[in-house]
N, C-alpha and C positions, 0 to 999 in steps of 0.2 A: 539491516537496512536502516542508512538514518529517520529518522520522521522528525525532529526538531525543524524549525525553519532555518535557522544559519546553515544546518547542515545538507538541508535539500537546495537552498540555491547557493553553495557552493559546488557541489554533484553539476546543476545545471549550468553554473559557470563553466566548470569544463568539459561539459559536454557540446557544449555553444563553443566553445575557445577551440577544441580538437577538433571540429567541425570548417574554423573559419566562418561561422555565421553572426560575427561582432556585426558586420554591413549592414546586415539583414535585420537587425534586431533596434529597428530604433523606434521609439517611443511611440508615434504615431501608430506605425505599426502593430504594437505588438498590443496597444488599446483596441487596435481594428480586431486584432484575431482574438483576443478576450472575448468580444462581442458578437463574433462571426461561434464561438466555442459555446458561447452562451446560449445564444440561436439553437445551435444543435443539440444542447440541452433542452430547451424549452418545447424541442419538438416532441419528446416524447408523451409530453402533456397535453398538446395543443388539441385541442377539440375534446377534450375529457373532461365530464363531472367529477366533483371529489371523489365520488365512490370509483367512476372510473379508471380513476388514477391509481387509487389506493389497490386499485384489483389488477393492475397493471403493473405497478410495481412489486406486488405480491407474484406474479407469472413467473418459473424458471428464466432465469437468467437476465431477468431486463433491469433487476434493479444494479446487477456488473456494469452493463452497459450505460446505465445512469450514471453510474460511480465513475468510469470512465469517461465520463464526459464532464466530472467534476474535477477528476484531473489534468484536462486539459486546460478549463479554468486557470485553474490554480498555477499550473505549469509556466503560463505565458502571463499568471500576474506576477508571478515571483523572477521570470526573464525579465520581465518590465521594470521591476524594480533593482535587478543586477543592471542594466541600459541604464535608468536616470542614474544609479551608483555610480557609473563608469564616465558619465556624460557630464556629469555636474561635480566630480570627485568626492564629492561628500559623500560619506557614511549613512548610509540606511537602516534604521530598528526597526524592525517590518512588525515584529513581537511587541514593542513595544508603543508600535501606531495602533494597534489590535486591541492592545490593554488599555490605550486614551481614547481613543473613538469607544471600547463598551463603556469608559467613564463615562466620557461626554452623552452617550447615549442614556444610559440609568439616572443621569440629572434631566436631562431633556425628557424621559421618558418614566418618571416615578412609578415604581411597583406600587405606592399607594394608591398614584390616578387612573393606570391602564392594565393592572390588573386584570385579566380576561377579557378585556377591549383592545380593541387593533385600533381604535383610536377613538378621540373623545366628542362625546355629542356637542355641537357647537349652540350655543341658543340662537 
């Protein structure tokens, strides 16, 4: 089974392609259903304290069904990304947006400053 990214949204490239759902898959869209995927992730949290998340996702089987709701995530960002591919002809390094966004993020966010802080007391 692949798990690299080129080679999972080339899998979904043609799964979309043998389908005929190029129409269907345009950008707008497929940010709506990111967020609509998202949604149904977050519901399994919704109204949960930490512990009762953590005991929640400890239950038989709910943390599959989380995990599954992370692949739909991911499913319809990496559709998203074969769409602007296809729409904009240019080449997309989804891999390597991944590797400069945690740059940008580890200057923007120093393991000196925010070390075990979610974020910094302002004065």
């Amino acid at each position: 089974m692949p798990t690299d990214i080129d080679a999972l949204r080339l899998l979904l490239r043609e799964f979309v392609q043998e389908r005929e759902w190029e129409r269907f898959h345009e950008p707008k869209d497929l940010a709506l259903a990111i967020s609509i995927e998202s949604g149904e992730l977050s519901e399994h949290f919704l109204w949960k304290s930490i512990d009762e998340a953590r005991d929640y996702v400890k239950k038989e089987g709910n943390a599959a069904k989380i995990v599954e709701e992370i692949a739909d995530v991911m499913i319809y960002s990496l559709n998203l990304v074969n769409a602007l591919e296809r729409i904009t002809g240019k080449p997309i390094d989804v891999g390597n947006a991944i590797y400069e966004k945690i740059e940008k993020n580890a200057k923007k966010y120093p393991a000196t400053l925010y070390k075990n802080k979610a974020r910094l007391d302002k004065p």
